[in-house]
C-alpha positions as CSV (number, residue, x, y, z in Angstrom):
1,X,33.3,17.9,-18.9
2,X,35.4,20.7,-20.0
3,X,33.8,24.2,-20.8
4,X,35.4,24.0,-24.0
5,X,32.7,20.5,-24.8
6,X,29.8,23.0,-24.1
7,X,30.4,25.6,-26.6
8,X,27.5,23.7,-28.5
9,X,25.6,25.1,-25.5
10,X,22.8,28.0,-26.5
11,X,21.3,30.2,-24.3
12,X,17.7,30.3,-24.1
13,X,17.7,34.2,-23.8
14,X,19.1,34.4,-27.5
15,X,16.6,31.8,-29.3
16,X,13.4,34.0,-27.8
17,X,15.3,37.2,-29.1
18,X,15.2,35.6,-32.2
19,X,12.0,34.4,-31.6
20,X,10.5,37.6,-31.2
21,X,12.3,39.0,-34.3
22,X,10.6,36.7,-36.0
23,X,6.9,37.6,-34.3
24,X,7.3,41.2,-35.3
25,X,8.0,40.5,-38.9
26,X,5.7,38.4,-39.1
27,X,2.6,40.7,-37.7
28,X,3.6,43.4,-40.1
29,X,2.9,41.0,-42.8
30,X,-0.4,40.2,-41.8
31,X,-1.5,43.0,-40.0
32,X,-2.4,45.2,-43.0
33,X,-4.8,42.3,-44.0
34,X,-7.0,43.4,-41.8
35,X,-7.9,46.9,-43.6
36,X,-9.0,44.7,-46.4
37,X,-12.6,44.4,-47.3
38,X,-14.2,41.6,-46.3
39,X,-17.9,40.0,-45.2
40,X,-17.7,39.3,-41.6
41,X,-19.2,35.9,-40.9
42,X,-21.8,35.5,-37.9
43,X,-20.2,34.8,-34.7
44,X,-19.4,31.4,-34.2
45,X,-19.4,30.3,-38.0
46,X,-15.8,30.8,-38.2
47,X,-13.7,27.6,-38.7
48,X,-10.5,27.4,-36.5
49,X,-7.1,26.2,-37.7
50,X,-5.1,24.8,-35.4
51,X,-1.5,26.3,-35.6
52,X,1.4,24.2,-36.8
53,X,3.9,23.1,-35.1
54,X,7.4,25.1,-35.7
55,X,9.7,23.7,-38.3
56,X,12.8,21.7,-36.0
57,X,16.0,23.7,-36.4
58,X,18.6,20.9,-35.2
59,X,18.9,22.2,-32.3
60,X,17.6,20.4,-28.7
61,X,16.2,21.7,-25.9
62,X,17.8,19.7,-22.5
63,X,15.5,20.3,-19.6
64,X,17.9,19.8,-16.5
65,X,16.5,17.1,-14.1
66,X,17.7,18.7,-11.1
67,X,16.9,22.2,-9.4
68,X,19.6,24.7,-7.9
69,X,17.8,24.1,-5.0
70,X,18.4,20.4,-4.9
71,X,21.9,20.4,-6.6
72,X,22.8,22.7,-3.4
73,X,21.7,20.6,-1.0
74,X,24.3,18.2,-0.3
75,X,23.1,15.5,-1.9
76,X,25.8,13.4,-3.5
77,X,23.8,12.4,-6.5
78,X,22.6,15.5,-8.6
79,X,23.4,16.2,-11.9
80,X,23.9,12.7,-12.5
81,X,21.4,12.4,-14.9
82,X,21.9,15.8,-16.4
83,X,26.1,15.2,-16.8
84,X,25.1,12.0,-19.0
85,X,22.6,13.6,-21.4
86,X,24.7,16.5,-21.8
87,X,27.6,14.7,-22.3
88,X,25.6,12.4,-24.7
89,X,24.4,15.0,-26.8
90,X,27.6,16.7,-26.8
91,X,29.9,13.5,-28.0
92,X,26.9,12.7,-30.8
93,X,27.4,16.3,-32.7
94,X,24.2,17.5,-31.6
95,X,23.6,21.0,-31.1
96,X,21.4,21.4,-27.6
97,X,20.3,24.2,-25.5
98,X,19.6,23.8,-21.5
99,X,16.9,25.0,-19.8
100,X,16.5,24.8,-15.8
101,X,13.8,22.6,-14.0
102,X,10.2,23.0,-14.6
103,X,7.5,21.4,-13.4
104,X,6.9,18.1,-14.6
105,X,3.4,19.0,-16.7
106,X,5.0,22.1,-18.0
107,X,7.5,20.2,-19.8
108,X,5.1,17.4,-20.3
109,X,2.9,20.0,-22.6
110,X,5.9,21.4,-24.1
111,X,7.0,18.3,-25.7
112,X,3.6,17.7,-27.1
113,X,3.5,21.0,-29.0
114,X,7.1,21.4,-30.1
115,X,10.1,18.9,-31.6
116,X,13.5,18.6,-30.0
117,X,12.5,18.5,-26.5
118,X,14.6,16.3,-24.2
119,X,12.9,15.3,-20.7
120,X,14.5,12.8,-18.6
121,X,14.5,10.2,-16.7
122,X,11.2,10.0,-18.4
123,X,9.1,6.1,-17.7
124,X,8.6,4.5,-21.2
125,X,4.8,3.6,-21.4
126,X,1.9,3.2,-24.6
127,X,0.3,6.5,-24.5
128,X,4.2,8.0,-24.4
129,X,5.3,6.0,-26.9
130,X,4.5,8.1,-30.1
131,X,5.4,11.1,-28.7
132,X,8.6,10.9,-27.8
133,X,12.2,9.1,-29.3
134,X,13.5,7.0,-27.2
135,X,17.1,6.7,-25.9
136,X,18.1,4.0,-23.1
137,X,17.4,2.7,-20.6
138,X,19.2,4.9,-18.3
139,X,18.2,3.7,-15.3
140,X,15.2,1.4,-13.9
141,X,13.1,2.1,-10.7
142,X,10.3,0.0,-8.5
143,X,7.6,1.6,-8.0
144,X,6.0,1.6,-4.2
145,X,3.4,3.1,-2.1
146,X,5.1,4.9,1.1
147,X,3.3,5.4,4.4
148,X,4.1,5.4,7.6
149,X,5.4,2.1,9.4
150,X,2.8,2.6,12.4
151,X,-0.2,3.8,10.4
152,X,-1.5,0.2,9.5
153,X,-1.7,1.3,5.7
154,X,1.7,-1.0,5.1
155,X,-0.1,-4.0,6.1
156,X,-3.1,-4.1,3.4
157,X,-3.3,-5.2,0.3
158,X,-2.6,-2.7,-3.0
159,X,-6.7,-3.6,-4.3
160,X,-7.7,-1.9,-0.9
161,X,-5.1,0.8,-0.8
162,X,-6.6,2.0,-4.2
163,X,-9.6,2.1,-2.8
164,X,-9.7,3.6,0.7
165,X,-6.0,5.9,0.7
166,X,-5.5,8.9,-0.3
167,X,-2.7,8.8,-2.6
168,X,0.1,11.6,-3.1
169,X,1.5,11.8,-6.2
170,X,3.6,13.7,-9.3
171,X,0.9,15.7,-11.2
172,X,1.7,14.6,-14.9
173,X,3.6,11.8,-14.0
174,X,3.4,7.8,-15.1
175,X,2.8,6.9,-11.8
176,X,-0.1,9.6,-11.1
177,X,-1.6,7.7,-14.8
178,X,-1.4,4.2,-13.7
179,X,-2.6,4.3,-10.4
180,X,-5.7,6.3,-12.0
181,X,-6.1,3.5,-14.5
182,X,-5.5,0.7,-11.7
183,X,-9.0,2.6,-10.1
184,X,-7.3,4.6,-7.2
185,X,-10.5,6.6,-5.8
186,X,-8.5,9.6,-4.0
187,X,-5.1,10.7,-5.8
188,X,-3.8,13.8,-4.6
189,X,-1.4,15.3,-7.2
190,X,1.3,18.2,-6.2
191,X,3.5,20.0,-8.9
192,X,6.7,18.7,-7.6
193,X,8.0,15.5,-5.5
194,X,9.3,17.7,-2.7
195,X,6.0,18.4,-2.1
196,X,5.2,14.6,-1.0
197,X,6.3,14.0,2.1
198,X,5.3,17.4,3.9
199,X,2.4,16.7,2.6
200,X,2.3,12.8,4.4
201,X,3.5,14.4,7.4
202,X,0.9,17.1,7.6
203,X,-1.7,14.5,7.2
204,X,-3.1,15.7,4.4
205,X,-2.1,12.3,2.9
206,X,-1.9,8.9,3.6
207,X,1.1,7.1,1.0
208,X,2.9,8.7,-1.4
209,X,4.3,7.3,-4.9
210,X,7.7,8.2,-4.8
211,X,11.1,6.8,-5.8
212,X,12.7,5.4,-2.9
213,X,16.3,6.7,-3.4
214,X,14.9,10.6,-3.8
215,X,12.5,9.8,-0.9
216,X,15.5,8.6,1.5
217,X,17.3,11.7,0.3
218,X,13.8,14.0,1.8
219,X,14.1,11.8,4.6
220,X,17.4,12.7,5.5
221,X,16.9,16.3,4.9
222,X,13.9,16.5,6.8
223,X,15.5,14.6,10.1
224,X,18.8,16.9,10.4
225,X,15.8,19.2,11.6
226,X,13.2,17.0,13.1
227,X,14.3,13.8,14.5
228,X,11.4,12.7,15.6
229,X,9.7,11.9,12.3
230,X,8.5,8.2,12.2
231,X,9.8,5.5,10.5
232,X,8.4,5.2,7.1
233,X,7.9,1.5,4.9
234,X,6.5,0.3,1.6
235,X,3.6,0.0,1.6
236,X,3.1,-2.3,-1.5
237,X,5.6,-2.4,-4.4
238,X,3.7,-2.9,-7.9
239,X,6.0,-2.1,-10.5
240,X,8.8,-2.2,-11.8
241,X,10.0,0.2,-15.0
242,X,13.1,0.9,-17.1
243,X,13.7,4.9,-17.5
244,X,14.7,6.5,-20.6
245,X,16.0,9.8,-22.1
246,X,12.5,10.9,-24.0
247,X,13.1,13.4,-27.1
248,X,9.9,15.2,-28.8
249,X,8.5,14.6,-32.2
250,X,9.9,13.3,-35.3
251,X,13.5,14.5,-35.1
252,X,15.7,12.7,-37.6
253,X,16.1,9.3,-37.4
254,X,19.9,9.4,-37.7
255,X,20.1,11.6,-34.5
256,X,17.9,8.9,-32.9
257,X,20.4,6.3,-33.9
258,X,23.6,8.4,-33.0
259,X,22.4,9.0,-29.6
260,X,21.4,5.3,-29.2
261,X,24.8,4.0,-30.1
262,X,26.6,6.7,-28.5
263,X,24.7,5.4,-25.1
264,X,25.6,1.9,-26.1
265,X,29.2,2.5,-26.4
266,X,28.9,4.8,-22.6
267,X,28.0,1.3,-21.2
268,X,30.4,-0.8,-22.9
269,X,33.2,1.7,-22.4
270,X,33.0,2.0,-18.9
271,X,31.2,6.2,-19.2
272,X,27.9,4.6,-17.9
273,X,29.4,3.5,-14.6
274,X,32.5,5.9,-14.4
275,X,29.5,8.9,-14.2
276,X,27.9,7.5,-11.1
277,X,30.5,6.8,-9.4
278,X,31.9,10.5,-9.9
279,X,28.6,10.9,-8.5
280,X,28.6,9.2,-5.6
281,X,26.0,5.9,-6.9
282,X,26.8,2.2,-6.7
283,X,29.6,1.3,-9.3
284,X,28.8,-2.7,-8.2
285,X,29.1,-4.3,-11.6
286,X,27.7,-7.6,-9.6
287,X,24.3,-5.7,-8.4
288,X,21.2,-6.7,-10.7
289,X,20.7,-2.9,-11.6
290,X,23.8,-2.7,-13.2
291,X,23.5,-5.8,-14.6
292,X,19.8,-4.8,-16.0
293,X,22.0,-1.3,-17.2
294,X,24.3,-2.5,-19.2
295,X,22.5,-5.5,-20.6
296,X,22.3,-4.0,-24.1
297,X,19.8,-6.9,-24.7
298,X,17.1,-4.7,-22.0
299,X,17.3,-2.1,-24.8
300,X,13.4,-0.8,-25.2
301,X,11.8,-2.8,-22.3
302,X,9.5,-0.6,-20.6
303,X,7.6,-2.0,-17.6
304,X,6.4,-5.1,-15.7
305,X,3.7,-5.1,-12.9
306,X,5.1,-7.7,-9.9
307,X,3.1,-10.1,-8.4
308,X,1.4,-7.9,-5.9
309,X,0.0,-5.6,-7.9
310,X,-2.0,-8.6,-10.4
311,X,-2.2,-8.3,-14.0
């Protein structure tokens, strides 16, 4: 994408400044409203108001998907994602900021306070679903338990991995929320996914939930410098879930629908594919995730437990 397609592009630095404009006006207003006489109400018999949330300007907040860190890495892959909401946002009229990375959480409580948010690839699940606008699917993903091959955790059953493993996972994340509801006794939640397989290799835990194309990529990273790391395997796979790009609060429902149809034509047009291969993923129209992808018909599916995992 051209520079000149990101002149829609806002800094961040500019919106607090205005921000904080706004703040000081504001506190000379009420400030003086304190002089005024008043009775003072016993401690504790004051009622709270919760404050509203902030009136939606038109403009959206893109939180990139990758860090500098990991776009710099080699990896053929990054900024796959964040190329196809940009561009999407961009070719629907939309006026968007970007933000870099935060932690998962961060950006999880963000989007519950404020409109206009835009988190992605974000898993499409019930307690989500209010929250967010949906747009996609954008990519799908099966979810698995990791551990190492000799370890003798890849050979039990996912009732008793709940039970007796000590679990890594994405603090915030769907997975960290189903494997809680599913009854898993000993989840160990990091900040960030990076974090996952140091912490699998330092013993501190005994399967991670990860995605297995990001956890190859850690893999690969981590071997250039210690060979001798041991084979790792799935443990158990027990779901399967179609990832979306997830927009906070009510924004209008004609930007809803432009971005919708604007990802609908990206897959019909050939964008959808063009983007990974330019980014070094599969462009096999024959392989079932592409198939799944550009299915317009798999529109608003979420996700499926497989057999393994029970109902």
């Amino acid at each position: 994408m051209g520079a000149g397609q990101w002149r829609a592009v806002r800094s961040r630095s500019q919106h607090f400044k205005t921000c904080a404009r706004r703040l000081a006006v504001a506190l000379l207003l009420v400030i003086p409203l304190n002089f005024l006489p008043t009775d003072v109400p016993a401690q504790g018999s004051i009622d709270y108001i919760a404050p509203t949330k902030a009136e939606f300007d038109g403009t959206y907040v893109i939180h990139l998907s990758e860090s500098t860190r990991v776009r710099a890495s080699g990896r053929p892959e990054p900024g796959y994602f964040d190329t196809l909401a940009i561009e999407l946002f961009v070719k629907s009229g939309l006026k968007v900021e970007v933000t870099p990375q935060m932690p998962w959480k961060r950006q999880m409580e963000l989007a519950e306070r404020e409109t206009g948010h835009v988190i992605y690839p974000t898993t499409r699940i019930d307690h989500r679903e209010d929250l967010f606008q949906w747009v996609g699917p954008v990519s799908r993903t099966f979810w698995n338990l990791y551990g190492f091959a000799d370890s003798g955790w890849p050979d039990m059953d996912f009732e008793t991995l709940l039970r007796d493993a000590r679990i890594g996972v994405l603090l915030g994340s769907a997975r960290e929320s189903y494997l809680r509801e599913r009854g898993a006794e000993q989840l160990i939640m990091v900040p960030r996914e990076e974090l996952l397989l140091p912490m699998m290799m330092a013993g501190r835990v005994d399967l991670i939930a990860i995605g297995g194309n990001i956890l190859r990529h850690y893999l690969e990273t981590e071997r250039a410098e210690n060979p001798d790391i041991a084979d790792i395997s799935d443990a158990a796979p027990y779901r399967v879930c179609y990832l979306y790009i997830a927009i906070s609060g009510p924004i209008p429902e004609q930007d809803a629908k432009k971005l919708q149809a604007q990802l609908d034509s990206f897959k019909t047009d050939g964008f959808f594919v063009e983007n990974r291969r330019t980014h070094g993923l599969s462009t096999n129209l024959d392989s079932s995730f592409l198939k799944a992808m550009l299915d317009l018909n798999n529109n608003g599916i979420s996700c499926v437990d497989v057999d393994r995992a029970g109902p």
